[in-house]
MMTF fields as JSON, N, C-alpha, C and O atoms, coordinates in Angstrom:
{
  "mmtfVersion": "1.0.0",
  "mmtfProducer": "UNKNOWN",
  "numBonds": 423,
  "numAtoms": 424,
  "numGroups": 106,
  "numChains": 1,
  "numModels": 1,
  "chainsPerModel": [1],
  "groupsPerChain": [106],
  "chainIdList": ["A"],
  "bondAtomList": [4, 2, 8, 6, 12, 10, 16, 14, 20, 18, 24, 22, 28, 26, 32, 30, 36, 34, 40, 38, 44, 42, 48, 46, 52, 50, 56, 54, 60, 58, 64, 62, 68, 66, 72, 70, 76, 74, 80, 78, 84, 82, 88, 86, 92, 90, 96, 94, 100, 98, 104, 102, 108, 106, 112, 110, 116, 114, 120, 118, 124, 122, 128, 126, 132, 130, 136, 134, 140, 138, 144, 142, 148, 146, 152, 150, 156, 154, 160, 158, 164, 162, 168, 166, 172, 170, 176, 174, 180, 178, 184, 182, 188, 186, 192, 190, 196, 194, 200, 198, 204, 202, 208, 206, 212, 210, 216, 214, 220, 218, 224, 222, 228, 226, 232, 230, 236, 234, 240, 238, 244, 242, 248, 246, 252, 250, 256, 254, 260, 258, 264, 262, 268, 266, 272, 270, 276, 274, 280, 278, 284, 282, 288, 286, 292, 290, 296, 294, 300, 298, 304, 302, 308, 306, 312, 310, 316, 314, 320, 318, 324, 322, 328, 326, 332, 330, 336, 334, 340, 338, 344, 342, 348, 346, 352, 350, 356, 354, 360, 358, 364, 362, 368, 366, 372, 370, 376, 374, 380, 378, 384, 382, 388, 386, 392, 390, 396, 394, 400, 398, 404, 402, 408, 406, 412, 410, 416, 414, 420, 418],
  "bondOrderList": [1, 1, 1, 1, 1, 1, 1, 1, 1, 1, 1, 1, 1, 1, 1, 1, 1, 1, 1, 1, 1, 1, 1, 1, 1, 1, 1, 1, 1, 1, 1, 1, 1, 1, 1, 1, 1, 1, 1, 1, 1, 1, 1, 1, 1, 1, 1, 1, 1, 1, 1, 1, 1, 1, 1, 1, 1, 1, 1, 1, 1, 1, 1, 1, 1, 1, 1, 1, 1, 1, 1, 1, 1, 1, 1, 1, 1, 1, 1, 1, 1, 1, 1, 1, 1, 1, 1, 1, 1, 1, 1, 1, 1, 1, 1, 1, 1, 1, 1, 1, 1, 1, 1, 1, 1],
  "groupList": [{"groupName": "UNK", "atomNameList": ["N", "CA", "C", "O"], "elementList": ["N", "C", "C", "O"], "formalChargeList": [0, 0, 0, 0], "bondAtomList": [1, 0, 2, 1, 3, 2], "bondOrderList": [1, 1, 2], "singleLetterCode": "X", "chemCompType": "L-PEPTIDE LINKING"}],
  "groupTypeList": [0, 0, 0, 0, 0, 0, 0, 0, 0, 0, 0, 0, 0, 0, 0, 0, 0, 0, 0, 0, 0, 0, 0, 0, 0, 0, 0, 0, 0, 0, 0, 0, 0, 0, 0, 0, 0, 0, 0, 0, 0, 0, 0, 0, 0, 0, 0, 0, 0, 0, 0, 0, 0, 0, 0, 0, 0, 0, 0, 0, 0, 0, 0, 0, 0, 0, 0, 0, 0, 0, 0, 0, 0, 0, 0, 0, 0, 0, 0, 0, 0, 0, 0, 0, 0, 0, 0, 0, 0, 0, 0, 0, 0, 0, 0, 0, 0, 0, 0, 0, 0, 0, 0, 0, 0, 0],
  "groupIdList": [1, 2, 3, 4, 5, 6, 7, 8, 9, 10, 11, 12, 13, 14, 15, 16, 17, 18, 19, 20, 21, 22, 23, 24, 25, 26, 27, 28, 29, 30, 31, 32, 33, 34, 35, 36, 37, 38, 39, 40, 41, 42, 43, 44, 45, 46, 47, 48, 49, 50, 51, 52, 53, 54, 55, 56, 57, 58, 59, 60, 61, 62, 63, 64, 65, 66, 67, 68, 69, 70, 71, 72, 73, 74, 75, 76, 77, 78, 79, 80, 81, 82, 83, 84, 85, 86, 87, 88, 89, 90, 91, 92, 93, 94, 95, 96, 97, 98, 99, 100, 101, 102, 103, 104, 105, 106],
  "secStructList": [7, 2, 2, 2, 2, 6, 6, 6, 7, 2, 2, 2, 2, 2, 2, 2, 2, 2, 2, 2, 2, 2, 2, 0, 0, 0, 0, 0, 7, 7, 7, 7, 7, 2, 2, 2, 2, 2, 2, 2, 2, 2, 2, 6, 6, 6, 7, 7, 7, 7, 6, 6, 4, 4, 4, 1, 7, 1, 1, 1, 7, 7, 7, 7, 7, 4, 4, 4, 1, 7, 7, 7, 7, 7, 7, 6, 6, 6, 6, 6, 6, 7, 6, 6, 2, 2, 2, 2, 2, 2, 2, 2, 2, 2, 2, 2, 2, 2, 6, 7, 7, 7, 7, 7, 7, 7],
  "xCoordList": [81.253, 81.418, 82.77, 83.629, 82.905, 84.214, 85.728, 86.725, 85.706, 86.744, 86.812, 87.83, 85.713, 85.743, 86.389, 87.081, 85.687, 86.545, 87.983, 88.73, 88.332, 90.063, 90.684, 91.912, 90.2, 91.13, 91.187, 91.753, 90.364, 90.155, 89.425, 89.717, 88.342, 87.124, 85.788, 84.949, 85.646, 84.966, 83.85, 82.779, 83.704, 82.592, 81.769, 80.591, 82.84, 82.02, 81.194, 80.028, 81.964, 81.768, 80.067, 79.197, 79.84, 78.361, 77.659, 76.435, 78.292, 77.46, 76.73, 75.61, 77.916, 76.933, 76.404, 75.561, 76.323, 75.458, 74.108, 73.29, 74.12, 72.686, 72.168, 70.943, 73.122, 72.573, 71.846, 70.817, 72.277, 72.16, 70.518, 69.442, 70.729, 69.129, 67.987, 66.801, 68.393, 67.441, 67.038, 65.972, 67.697, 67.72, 66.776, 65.747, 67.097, 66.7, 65.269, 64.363, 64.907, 63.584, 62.828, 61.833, 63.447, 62.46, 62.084, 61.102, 63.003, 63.332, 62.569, 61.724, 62.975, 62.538, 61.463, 60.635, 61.452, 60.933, 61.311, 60.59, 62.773, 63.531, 64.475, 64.799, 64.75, 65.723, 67.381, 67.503, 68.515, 69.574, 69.648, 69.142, 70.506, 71.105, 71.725, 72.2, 71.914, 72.573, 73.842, 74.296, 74.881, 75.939, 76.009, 76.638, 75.301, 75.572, 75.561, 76.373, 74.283, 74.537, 75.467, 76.035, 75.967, 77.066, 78.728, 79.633, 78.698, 79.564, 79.585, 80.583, 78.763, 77.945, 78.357, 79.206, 78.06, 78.239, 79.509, 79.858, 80.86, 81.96, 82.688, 83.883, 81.791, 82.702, 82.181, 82.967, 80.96, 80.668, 81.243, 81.023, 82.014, 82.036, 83.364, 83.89, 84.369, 85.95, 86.634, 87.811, 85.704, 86.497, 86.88, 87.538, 86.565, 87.13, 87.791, 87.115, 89.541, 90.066, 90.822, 90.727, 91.756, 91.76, 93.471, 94.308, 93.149, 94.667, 95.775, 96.547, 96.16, 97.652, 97.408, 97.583, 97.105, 96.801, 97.884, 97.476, 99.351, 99.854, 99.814, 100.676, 98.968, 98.976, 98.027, 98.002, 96.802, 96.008, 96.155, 96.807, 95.292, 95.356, 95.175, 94.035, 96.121, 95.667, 95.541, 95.237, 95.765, 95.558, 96.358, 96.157, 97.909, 99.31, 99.949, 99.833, 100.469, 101.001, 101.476, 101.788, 101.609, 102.282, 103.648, 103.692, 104.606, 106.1, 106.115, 107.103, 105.279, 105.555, 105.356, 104.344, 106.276, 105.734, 105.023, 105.566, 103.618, 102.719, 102.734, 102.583, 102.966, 103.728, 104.516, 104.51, 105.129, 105.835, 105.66, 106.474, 104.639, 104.184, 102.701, 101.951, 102.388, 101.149, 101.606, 102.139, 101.387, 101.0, 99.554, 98.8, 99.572, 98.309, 98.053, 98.375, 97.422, 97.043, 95.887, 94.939, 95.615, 94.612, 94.475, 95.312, 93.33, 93.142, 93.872, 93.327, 95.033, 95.66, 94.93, 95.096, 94.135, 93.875, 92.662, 92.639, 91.928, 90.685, 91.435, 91.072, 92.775, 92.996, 94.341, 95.156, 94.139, 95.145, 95.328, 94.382, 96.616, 96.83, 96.85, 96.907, 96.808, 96.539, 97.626, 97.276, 98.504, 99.471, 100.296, 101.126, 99.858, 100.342, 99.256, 99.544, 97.885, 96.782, 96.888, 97.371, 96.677, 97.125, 97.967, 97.786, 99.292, 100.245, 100.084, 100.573, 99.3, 98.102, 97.504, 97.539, 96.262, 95.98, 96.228, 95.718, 96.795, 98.061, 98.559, 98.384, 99.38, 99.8, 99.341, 99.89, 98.194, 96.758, 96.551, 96.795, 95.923, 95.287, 96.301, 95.919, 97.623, 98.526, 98.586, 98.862, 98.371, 98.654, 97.14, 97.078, 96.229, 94.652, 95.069, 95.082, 95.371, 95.899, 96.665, 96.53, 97.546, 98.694, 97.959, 98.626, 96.758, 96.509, 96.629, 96.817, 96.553, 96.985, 96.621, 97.35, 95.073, 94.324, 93.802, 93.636, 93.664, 93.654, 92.665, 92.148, 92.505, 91.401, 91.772, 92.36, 91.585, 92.259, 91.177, 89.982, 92.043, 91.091, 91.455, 92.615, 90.229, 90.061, 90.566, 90.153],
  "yCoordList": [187.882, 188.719, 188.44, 189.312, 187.218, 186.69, 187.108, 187.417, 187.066, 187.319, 189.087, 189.745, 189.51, 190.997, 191.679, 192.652, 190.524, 190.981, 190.927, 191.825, 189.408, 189.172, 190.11, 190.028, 190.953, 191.637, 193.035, 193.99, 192.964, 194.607, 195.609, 196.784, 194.887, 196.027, 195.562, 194.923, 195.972, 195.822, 196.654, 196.082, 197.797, 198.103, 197.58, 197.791, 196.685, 195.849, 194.835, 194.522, 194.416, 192.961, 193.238, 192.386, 194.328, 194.733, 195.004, 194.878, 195.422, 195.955, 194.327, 193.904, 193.767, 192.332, 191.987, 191.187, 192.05, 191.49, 191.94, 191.189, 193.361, 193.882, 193.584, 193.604, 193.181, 192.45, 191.127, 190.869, 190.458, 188.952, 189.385, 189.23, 189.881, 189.817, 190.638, 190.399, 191.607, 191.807, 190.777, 190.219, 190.382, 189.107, 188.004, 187.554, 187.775, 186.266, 186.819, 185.987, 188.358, 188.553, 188.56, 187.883, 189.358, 189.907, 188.647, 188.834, 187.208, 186.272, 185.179, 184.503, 184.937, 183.947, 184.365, 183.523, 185.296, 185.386, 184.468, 183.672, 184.873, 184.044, 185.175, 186.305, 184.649, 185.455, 184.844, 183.664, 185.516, 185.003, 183.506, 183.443, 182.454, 181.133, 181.738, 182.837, 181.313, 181.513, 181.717, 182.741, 181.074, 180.731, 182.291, 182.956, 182.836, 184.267, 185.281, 186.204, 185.155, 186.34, 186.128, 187.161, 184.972, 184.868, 185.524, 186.204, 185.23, 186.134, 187.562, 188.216, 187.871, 189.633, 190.038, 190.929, 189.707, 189.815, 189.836, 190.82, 189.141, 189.195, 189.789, 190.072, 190.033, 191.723, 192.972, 193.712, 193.005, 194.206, 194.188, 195.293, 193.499, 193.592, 193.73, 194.072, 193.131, 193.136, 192.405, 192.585, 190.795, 189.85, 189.186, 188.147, 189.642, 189.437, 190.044, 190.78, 190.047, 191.008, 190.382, 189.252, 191.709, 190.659, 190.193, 190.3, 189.5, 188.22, 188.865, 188.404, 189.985, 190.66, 191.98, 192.701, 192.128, 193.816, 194.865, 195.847, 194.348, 195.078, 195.14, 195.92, 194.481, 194.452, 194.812, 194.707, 195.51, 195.488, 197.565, 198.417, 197.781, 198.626, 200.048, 200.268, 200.917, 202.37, 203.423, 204.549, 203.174, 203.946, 204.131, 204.544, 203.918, 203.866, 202.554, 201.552, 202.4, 200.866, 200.768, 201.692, 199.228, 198.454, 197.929, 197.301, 198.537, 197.957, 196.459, 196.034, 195.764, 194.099, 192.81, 192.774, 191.973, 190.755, 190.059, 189.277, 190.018, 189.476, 188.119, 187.227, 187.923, 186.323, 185.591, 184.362, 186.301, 185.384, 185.852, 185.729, 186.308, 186.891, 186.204, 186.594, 184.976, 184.74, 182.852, 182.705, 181.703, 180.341, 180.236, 180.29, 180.025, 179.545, 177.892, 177.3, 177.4, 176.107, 175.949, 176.53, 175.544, 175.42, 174.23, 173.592, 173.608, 171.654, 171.524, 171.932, 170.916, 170.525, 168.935, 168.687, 167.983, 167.226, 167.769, 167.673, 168.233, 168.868, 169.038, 168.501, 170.088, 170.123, 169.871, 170.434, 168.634, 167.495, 168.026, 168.345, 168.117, 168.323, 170.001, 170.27, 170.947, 171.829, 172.785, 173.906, 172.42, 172.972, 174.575, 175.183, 174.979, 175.996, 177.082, 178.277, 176.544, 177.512, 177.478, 178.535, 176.759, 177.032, 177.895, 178.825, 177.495, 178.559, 180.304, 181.233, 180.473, 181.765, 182.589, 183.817, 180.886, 181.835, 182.255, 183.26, 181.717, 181.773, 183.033, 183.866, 183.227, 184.371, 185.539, 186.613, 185.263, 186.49, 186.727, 187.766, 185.426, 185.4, 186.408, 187.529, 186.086, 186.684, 188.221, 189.13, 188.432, 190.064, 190.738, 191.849, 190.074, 190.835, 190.82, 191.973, 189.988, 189.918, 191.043, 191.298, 191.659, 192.599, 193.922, 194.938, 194.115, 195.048, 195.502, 196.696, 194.844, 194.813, 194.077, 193.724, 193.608, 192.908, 192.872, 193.976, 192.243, 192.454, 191.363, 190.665, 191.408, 190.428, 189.129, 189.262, 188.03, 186.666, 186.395, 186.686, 185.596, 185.666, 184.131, 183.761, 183.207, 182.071, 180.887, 179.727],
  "zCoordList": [-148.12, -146.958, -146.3, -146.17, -145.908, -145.514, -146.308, -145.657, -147.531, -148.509, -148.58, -148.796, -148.383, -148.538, -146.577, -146.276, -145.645, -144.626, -144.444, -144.057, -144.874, -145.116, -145.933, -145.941, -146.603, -147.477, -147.029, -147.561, -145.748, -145.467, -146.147, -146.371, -146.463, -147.074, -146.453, -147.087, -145.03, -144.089, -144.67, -144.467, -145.32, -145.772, -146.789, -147.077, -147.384, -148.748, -148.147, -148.389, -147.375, -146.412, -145.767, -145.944, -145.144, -144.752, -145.696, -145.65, -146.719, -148.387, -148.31, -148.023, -148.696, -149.109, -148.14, -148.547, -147.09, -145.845, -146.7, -147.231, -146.675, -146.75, -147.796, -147.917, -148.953, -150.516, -150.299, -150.923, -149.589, -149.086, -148.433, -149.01, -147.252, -146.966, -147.722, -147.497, -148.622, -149.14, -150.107, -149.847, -151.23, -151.766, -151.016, -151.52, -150.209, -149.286, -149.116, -149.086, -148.98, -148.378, -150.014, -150.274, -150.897, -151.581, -152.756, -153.475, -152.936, -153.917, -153.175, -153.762, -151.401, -151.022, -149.929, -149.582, -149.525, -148.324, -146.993, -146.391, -146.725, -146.173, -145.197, -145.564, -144.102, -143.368, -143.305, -143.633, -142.942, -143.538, -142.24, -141.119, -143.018, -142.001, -140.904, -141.192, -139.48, -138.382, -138.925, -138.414, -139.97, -140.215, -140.291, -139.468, -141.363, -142.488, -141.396, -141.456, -139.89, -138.972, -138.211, -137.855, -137.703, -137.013, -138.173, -137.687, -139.129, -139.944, -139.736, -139.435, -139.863, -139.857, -138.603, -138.623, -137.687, -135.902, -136.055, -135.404, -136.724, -136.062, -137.098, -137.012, -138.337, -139.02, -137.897, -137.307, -137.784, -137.044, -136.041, -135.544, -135.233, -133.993, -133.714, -132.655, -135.832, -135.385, -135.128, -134.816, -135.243, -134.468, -135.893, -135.851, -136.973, -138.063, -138.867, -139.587, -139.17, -139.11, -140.402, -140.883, -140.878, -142.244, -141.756, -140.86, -143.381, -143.142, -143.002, -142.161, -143.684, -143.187, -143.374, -144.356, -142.611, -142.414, -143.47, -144.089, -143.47, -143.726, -145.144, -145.549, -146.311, -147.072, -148.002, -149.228, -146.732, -146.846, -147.425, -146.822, -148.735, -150.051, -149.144, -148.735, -148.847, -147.884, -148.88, -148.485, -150.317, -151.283, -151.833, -152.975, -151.312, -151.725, -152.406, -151.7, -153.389, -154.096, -153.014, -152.264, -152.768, -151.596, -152.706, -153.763, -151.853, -152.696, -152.335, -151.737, -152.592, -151.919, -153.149, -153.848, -153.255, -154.434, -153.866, -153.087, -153.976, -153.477, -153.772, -152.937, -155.288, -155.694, -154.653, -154.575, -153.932, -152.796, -151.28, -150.365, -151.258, -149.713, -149.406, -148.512, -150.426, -150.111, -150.576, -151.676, -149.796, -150.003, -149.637, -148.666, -151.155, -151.755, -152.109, -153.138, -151.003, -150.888, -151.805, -151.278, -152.68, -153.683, -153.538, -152.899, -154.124, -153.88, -155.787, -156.813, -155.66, -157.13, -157.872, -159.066, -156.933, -157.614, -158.861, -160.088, -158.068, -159.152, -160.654, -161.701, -160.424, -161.948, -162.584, -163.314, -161.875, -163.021, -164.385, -165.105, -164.732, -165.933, -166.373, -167.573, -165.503, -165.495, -164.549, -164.18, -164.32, -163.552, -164.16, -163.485, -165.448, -166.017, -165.619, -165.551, -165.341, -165.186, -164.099, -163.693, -163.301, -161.632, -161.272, -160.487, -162.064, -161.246, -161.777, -161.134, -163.07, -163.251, -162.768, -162.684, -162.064, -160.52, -159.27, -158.776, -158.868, -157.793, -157.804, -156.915, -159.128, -159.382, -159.398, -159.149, -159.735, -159.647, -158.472, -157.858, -157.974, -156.093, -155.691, -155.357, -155.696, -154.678, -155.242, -154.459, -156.351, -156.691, -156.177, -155.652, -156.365, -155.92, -154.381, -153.951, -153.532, -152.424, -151.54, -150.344, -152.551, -152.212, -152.741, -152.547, -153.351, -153.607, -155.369, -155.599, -156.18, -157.624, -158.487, -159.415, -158.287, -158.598, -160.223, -160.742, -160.654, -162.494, -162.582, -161.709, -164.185, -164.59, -165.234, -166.308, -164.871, -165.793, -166.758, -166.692, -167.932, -169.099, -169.455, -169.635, -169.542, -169.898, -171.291, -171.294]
}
């Protein structure tokens, strides 16, 4: 929900709200954590807005290198030894980011 609000797809962001509790009701018979409605409350309400608006997809390519319009703090100890795949996703993160999102392959 959170990742779908930062990117400016506030309607996805409630999509999954409503995936989440049906799920929780019909799997657990469970209502969502305070955490998940307090999320919900502050997409609906706006107080969650996404990370750069201006980059955010209006249907038009965004002329922007997203590769260098986005620091991407990733935790690097986890993957020691792995600094060629990192900088992969990074590269990805920042293009799905800008609107140009593709698929990485393992």
């Amino acid at each position: 929900m959170r990742l779908y609000a930062q990117t400016g797809s506030r309607h996805q962001a409630l999509r999954q709200y409503r995936e989440c509790c049906k799920a929780l009701r019909s799997e657990l018979d469970a209502e969502p954590e305070r955490a998940t409605l307090e999320l919900h409350e502050q997409i609906v309400s706006g107080k969650l807005q996404p990370l750069v608006p201006a980059l955010v997809s209006t249907g038009a390519e965004q002329d922007i290198d997203a590769d260098e319009a986005f620091a991407i703090d990733l935790p690097r100890a986890r993957l020691a030894g792995r600094r060629q795949e990192l900088e992969q996703v990074e590269a990805h993160f920042g293009r799905a980011l800008g609107g140009r999102g593709t698929t990485v392959r393992g």
